[in-house]
C-alpha positions as CSV (number, residue, x, y, z in Angstrom):
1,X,-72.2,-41.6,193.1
2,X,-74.1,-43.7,190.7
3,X,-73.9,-43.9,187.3
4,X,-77.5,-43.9,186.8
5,X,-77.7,-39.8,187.8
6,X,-75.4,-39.0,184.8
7,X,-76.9,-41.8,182.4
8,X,-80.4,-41.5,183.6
9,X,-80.7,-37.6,183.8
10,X,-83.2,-36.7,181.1
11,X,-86.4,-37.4,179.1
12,X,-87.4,-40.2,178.1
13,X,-89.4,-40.1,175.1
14,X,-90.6,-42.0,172.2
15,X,-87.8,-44.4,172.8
16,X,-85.2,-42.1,172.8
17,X,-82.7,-40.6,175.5
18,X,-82.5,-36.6,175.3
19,X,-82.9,-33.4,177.3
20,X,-85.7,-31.4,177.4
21,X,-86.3,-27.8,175.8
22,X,-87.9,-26.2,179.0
23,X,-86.4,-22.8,180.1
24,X,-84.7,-24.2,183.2
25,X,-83.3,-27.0,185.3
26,X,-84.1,-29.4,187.9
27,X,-81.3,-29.9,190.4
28,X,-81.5,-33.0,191.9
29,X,-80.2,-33.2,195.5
30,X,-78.9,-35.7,198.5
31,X,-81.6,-35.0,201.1
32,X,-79.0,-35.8,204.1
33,X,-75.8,-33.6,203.0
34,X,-77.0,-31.7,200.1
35,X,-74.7,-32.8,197.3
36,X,-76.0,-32.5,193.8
37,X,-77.0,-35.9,192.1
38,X,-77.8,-34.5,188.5
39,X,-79.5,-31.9,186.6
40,X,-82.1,-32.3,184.2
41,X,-83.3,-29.5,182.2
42,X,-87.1,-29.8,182.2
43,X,-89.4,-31.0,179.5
44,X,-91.4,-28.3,178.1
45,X,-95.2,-28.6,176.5
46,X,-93.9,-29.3,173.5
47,X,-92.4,-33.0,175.1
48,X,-95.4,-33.4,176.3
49,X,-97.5,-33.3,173.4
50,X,-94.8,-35.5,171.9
51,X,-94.2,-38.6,174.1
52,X,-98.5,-38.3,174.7
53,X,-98.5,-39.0,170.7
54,X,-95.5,-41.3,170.5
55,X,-98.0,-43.6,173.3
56,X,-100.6,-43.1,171.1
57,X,-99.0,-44.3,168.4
58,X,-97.5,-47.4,170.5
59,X,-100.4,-48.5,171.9
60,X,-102.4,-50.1,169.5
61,X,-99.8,-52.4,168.1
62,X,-98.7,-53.3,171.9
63,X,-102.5,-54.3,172.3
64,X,-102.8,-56.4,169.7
65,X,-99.8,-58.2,170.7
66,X,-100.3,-61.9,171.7
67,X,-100.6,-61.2,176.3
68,X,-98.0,-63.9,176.4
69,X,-95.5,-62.3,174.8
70,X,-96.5,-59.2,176.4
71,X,-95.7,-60.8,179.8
72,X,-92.4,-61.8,178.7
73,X,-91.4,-58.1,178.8
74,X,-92.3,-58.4,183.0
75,X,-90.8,-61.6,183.6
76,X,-87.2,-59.7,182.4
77,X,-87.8,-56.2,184.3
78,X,-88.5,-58.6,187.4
79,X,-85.4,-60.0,187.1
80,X,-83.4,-57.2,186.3
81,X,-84.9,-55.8,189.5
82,X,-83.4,-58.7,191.3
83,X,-80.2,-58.4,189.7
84,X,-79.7,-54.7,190.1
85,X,-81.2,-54.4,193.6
86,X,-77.7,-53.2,195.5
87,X,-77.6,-50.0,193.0
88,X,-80.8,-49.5,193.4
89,X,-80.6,-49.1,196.9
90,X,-77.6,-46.9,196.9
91,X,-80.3,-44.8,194.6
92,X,-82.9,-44.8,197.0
93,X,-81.0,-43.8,200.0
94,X,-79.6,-41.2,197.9
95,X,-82.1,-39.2,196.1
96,X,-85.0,-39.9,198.8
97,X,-83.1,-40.2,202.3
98,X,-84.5,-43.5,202.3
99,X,-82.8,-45.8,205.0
100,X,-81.6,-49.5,204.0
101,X,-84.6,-50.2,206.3
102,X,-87.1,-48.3,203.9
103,X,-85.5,-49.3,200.5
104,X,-85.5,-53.2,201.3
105,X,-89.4,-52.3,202.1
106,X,-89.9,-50.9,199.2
107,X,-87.9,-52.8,196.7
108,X,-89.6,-56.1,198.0
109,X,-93.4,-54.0,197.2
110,X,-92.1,-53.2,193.8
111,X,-91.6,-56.9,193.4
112,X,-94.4,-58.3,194.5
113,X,-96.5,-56.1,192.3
114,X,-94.2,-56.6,188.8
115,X,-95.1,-60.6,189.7
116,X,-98.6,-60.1,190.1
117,X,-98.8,-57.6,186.8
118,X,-96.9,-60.7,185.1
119,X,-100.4,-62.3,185.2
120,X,-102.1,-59.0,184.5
121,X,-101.4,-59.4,180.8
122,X,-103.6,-62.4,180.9
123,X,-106.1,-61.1,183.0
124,X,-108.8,-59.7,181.4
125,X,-111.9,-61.5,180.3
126,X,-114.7,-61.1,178.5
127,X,-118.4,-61.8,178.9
128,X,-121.3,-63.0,176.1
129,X,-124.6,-62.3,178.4
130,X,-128.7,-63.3,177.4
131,X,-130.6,-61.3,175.3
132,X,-134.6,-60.8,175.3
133,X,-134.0,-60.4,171.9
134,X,-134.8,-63.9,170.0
135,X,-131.4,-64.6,167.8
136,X,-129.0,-62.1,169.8
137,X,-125.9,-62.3,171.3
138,X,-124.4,-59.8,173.7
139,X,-120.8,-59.9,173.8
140,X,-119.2,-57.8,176.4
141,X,-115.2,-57.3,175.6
142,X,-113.1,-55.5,178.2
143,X,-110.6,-53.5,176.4
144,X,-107.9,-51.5,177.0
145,X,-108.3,-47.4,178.0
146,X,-105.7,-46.8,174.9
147,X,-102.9,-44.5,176.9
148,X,-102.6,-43.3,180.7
149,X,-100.9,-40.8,182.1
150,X,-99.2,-41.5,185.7
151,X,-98.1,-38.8,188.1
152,X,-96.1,-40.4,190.9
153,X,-95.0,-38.8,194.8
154,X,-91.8,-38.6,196.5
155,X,-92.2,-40.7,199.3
156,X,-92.3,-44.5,197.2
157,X,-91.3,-43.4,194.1
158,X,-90.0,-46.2,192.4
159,X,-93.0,-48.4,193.9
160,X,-95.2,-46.3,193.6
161,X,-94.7,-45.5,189.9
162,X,-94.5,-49.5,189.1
163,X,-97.8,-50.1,191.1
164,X,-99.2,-48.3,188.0
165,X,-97.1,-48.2,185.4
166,X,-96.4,-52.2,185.5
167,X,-100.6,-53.2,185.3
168,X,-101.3,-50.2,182.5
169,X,-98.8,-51.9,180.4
170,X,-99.9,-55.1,181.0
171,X,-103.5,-54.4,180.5
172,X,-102.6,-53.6,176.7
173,X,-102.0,-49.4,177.8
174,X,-99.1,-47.2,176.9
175,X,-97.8,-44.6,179.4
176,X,-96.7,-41.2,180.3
177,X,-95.3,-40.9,183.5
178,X,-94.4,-38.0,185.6
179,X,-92.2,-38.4,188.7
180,X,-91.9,-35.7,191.4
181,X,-89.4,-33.0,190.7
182,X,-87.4,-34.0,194.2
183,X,-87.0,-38.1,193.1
184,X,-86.7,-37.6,189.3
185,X,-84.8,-40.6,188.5
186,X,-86.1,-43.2,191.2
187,X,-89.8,-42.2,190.2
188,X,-89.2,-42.5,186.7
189,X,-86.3,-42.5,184.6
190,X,-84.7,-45.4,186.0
191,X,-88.4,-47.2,185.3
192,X,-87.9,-46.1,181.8
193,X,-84.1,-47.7,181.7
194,X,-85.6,-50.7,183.6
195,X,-88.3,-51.6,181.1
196,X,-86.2,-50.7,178.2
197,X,-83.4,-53.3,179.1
198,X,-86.2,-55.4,179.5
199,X,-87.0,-55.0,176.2
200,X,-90.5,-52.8,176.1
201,X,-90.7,-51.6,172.6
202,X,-90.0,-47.6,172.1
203,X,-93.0,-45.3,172.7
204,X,-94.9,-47.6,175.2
205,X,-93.4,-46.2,178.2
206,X,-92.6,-42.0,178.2
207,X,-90.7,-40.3,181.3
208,X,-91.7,-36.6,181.3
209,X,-89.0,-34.8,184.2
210,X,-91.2,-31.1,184.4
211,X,-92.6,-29.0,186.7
212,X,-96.6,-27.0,186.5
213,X,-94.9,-24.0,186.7
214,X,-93.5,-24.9,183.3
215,X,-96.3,-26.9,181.7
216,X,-99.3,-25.8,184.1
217,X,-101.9,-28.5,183.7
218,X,-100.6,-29.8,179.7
219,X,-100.2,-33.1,181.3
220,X,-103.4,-33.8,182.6
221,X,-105.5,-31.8,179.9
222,X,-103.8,-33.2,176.8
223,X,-106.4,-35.2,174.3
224,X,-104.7,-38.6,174.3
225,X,-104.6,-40.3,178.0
226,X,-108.2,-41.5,178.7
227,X,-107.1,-42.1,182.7
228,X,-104.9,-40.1,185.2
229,X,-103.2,-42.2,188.3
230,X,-102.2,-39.5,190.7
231,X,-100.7,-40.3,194.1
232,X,-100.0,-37.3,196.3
233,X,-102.0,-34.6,198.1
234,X,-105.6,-33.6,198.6
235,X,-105.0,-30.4,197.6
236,X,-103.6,-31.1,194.2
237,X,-105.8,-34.2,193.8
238,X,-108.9,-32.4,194.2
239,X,-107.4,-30.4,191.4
240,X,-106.7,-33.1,189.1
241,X,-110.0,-34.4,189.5
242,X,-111.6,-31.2,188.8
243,X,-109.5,-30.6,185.2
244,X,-110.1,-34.7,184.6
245,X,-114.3,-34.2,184.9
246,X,-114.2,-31.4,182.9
247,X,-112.5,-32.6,180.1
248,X,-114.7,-36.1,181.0
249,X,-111.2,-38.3,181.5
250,X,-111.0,-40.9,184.3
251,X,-109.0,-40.1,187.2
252,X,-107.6,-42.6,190.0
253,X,-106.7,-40.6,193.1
254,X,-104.6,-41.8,195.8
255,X,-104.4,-39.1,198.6
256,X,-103.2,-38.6,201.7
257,X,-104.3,-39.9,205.2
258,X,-104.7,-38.9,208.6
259,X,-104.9,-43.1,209.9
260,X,-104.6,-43.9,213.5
261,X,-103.6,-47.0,215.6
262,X,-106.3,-48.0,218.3
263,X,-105.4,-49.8,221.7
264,X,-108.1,-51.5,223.2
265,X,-107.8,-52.2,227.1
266,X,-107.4,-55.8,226.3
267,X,-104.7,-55.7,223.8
268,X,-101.0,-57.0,223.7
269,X,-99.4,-53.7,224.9
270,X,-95.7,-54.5,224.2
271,X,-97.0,-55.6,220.9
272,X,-99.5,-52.8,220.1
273,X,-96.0,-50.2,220.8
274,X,-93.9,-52.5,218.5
275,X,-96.9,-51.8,216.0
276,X,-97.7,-48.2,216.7
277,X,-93.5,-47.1,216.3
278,X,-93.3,-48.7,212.9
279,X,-96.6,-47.3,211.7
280,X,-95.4,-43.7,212.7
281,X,-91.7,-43.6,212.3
282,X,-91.5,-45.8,209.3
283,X,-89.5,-43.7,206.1
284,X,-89.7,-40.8,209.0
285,X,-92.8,-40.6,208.8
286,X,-93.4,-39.6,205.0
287,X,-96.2,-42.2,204.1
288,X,-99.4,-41.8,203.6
289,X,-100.5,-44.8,205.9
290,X,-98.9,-43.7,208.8
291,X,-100.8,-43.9,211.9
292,X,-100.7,-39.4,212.7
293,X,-102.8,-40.6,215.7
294,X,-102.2,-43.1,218.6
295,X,-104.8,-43.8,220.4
296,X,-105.2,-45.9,224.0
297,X,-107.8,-47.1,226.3
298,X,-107.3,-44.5,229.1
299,X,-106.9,-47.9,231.8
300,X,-103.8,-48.9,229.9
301,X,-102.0,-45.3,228.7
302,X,-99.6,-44.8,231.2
303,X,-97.8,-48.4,230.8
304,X,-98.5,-48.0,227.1
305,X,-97.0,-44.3,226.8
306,X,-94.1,-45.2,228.9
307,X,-93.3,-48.5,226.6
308,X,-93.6,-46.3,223.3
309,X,-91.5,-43.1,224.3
310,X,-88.9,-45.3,225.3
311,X,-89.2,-47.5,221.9
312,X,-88.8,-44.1,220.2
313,X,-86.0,-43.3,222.2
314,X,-84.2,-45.8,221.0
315,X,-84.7,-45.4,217.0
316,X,-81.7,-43.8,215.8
317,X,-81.6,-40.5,213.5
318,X,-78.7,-40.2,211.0
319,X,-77.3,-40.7,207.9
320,X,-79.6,-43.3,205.8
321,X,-76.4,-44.4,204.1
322,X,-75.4,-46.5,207.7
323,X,-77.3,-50.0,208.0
324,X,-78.1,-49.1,211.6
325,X,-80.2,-45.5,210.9
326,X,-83.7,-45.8,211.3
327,X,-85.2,-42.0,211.1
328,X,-83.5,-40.1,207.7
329,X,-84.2,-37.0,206.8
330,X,-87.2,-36.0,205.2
331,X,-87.0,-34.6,201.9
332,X,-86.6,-30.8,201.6
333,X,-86.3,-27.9,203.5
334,X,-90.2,-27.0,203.5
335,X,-90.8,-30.4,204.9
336,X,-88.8,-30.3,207.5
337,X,-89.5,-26.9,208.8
338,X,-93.3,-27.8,208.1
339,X,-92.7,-30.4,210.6
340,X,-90.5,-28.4,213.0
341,X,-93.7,-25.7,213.1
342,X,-96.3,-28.1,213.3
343,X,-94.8,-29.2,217.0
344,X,-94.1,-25.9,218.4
345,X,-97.6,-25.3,216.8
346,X,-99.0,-28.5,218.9
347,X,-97.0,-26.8,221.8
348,X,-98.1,-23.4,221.9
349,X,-101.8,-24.9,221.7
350,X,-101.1,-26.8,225.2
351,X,-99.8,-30.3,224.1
352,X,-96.9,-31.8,226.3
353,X,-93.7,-33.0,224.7
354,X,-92.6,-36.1,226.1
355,X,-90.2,-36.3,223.7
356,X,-88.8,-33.3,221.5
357,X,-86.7,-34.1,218.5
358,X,-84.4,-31.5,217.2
359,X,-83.9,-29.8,213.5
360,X,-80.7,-30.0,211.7
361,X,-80.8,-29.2,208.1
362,X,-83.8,-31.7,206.5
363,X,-82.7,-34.0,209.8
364,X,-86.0,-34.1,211.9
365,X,-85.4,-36.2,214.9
366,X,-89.3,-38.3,216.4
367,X,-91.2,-36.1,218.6
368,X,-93.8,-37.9,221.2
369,X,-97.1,-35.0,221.8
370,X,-99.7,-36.0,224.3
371,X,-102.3,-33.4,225.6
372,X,-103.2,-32.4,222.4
373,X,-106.3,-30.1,222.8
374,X,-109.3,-32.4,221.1
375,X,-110.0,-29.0,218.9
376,X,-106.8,-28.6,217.5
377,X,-106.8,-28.8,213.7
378,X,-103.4,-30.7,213.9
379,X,-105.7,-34.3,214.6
380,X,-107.6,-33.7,211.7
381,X,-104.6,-33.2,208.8
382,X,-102.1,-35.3,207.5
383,X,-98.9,-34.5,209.6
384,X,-95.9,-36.0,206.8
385,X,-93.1,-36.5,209.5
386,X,-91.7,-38.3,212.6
387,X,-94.4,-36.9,215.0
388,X,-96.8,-38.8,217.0
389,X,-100.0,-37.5,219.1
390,X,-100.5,-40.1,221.8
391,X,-104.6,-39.5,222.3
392,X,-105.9,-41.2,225.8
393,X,-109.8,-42.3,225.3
394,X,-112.3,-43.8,227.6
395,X,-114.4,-46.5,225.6
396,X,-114.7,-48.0,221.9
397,X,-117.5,-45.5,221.4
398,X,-115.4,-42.3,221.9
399,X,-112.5,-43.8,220.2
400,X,-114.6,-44.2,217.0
401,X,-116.0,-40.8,217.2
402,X,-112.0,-39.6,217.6
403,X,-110.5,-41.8,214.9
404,X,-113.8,-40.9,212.4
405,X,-113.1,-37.0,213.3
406,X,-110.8,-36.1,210.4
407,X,-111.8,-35.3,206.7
408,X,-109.3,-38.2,205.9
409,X,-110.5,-42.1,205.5
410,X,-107.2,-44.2,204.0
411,X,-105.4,-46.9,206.5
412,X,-106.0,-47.7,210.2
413,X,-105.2,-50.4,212.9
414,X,-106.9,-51.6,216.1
415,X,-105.0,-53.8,218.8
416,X,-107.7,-55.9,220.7
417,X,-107.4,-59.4,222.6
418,X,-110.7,-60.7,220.6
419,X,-110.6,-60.8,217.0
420,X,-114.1,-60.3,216.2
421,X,-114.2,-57.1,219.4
422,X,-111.4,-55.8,216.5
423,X,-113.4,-56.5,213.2
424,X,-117.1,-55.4,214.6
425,X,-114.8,-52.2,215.6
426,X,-113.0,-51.2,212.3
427,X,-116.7,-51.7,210.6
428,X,-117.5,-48.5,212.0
429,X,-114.4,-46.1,210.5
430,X,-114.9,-44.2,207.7
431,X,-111.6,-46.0,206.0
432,X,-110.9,-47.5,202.7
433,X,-108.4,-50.6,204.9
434,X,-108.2,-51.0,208.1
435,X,-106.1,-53.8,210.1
436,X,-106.7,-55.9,213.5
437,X,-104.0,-56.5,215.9
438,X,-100.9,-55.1,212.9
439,X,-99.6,-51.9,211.8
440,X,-101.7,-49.4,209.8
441,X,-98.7,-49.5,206.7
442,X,-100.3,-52.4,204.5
443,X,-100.0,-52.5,200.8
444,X,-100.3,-55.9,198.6
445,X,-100.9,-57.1,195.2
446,X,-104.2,-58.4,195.1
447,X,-105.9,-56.2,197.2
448,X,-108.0,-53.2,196.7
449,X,-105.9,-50.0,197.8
450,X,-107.9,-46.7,198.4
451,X,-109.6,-44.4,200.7
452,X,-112.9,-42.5,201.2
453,X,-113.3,-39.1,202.0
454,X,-110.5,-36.8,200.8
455,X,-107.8,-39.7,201.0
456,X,-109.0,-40.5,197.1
457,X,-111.4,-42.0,194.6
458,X,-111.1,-44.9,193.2
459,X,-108.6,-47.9,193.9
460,X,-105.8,-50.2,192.5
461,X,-104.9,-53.3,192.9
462,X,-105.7,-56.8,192.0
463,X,-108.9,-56.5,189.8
464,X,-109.4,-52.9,190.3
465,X,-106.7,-52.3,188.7
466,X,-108.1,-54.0,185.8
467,X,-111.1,-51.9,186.3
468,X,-108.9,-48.7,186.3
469,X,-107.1,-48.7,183.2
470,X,-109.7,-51.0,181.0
471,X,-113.2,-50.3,179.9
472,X,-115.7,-52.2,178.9
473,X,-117.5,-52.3,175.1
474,X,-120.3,-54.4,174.2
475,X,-120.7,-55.5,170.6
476,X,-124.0,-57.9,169.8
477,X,-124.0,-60.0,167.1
478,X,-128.3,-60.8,165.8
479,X,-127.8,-64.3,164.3
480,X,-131.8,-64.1,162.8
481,X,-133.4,-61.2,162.2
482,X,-134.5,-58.3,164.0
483,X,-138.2,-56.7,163.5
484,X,-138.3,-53.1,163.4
485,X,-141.4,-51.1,163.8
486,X,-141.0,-48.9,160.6
């Protein structure tokens, strides 16, 4: 087992390595067999008050700090990264089931997005715009929010907690982040022990390991952080944007999804399955891009159904730890009997099983479902696991009115022999992305990530993320004199 679950199993706070003082512990556990990685006793309100005012204190020094040398700091965790990459893995597959498949996919995201925030530190610019006053000058400066607080899931932890971590920092922020209780030391702690080695300065960068039921909502209604980046549900999002309005604090939700894959009569069949299996089946399932819903032009869905059922056949369920497994488990017991119900649910409704996977343990082998009753609440929700509905439709005007039927709006894909058939067609879904002729799992740099509907607000990326966690002030400066009325 790795080191980093003994070294790496605590708070992280102001700089300094120590347990927490809340009245219980988080057990950390293998996924696949169960065995017990570490146990962190969980920070109480009391840490959190503390590392929110040890980033206070942090950040304004960090933002006065010349953006060069600031970079400096992401050039080294970047390379560290690179140089720690095998252990890393091993970490991955450990605490999140994550296959060698998965962790290469998500270690090569995490890099591409430390490179790009290396250039976030020089990023922001400000403006000096006209005046009708005679002598003035508007200067518009974009500053940074002062501290953010980061909550981050359990499917792409250590990704996923970089994608915002890595820019707030850069951007001139300090940061409290709080990784889910099941992936503790991917989705933080061993982000804190990465930028530490890489030489962050104590304070900047706080790893909170707690639980609501310990803290309730201390995290996202303390005074200091200005801006809350959540990734994970609807349901809890909605309630994080609720507390953040009220208390009149920026939030940037990332939610789930409910995306599909489209197959037009003229696409690339063989093609459009080797799409469609990846965007289901990818990290079992447990992404919030993944394409829930496969649907195909009704003239093509027996060759197309036949192709993908025997691609899914062939992806092999197992231990992540061996090179060759491609479905893991999924990450607790709830998930994977949430799964488990939701196809006998599909079942008992009338849907046909053309493929069946069994339960053993948190082991959820793919399932195929076709005849799906169009009423069935199962299309409409996020479904977090190696299931696919295969949806038959007759006509790009039905298929819109399917893929649009869901409260959901995040990812998509549409498989078409024309180009411009495929772009006139993802026009009309209610999605924040949406991709023509490749997979519906897309995240990159410089592009703006988000959905509509209840898949989020808000997005990151490129210079939305500078939009996120900066804000703009405008000072003016009258070089005559100004004439007043009184």
């Amino acid at each position: 087992m790795s080191s980093y679950f003994t070294d790496l199993a605590q708070q992280y706070i102001d700089g300094e390595w120590r347990p927490g003082t809340g009245s219980w512990d988080i057990i950390d556990f293998n996924p696949y067999d169960g065995e017990k990685l570490a146990s962190i006793t969980i920070a109480a309100v009391e840490e959190i008050d503390q590392a929110y005012r040890a980033a206070e204190r942090a950040q304004k020094q960090w933002a006065a700090t010349n953006p060069y040398a600031r970079r400096a700091v992401f050039e080294k965790a970047l390379r560290l990264i690179e140089e720690r990459e095998a252990e890393i893995t091993e970490v991955i597959i450990a605490e999140l089931g994550g296959t060698h498949l998965k962790a290469g996919f998500e270690l090569h995201l995490a890099k591409e997005f430390l490179r790009e925030s290396i250039q976030w530190s020089l990023r922001p610019e400000g403006r000096i715009l006209p005046s009708p006053v005679d002598g003035k000058e508007n200067r518009v400066y974009r500053v940074p929010v002062g501290v953010v607080g980061v909550i981050s899931p359990f499917n792409f932890p250590f990704l996923l907690s970089i994608k915002s971590v890595a820019p707030a920092l850069a951007l001139g922020n300090a940061v409290v982040l709080k990784p889910h209780q099941n992936t503790p030391i991917v989705g933080g702690t061993l982000v804190a022990k990465l930028f530490e080695d890489a030489g962050l300065p104590g304070g900047l960068l706080n790893v909170v390991v707690t639980d609501i039921a310990e803290i309730g909502d201390a995290f996202i209604e303390h005074p200091v952080p200005k801006v809350i980046s959540f990734t994970g549900s609807d349901k809890v999002g909605r309630h994080v944007a609720t507390v953040c309005a009220s208390l009149f604090k920026r939030s940037v939700l990332e939610l789930g999804g409910n995306s599909a894959i489209v197959v037009l009569d003229d696409a690339d069949i063989d093609y459009a399955v080797d799409a469609a299996v990846f965007s289901r089946y990818v990290h079992q399932g447990q992404v919030c891009m993944a394409a829930n819903r496969v649907l195909v032009d009704r003239s093509i869905a027996d060759e197309f159904t036949e192709k993908f059922v025997a691609k899914v056949k062939t992806l092999k369920a197992g231990d992540p730890s061996d090179p060759a497994t491609v479905i893991g488990p999924l990450i607790n017991s709830q998930q994977a009997e949430s799964i488990s119900a939701t196809v006998e649910q599909a079942i008992a409704e009338g849907a046909t099983a053309l493929l069946h996977g069994t339960t053993t343990d948190n082991l959820v082998e793919p399932s195929v479902l076709t005849d799906v009753p169009a009423e069935s609440e199962l299309l409409r929700q996020e479904v977090f696991g190696p299931v696919a509905f295969l949806i038959p439709f007759d006509g790009e005007e039905e298929a819109v009115r399917i893929v649009n039927d869901t409260p959901y709006g995040l990812s998509g894909a549409v498989h078409t022999g024309d180009i411009e058939r495929g772009v006139s067609f993802a026009k009309q879904i209610d999605t924040g992305m949406f991709h023509v002729n490749d997979g519906t799992v897309h995240d990159e740099p410089v592009v703006p990530f988000g959905g509509e509907k209840h898949s989020g607000l808000g997005r990151l990326n490129g210079e939305t993320t500078v939009d996120s966690f900066t804000t703009l002030k405008w000072i003016s400066v009258q070089h005559g004199r100004s004439g007043f009325p009184f």
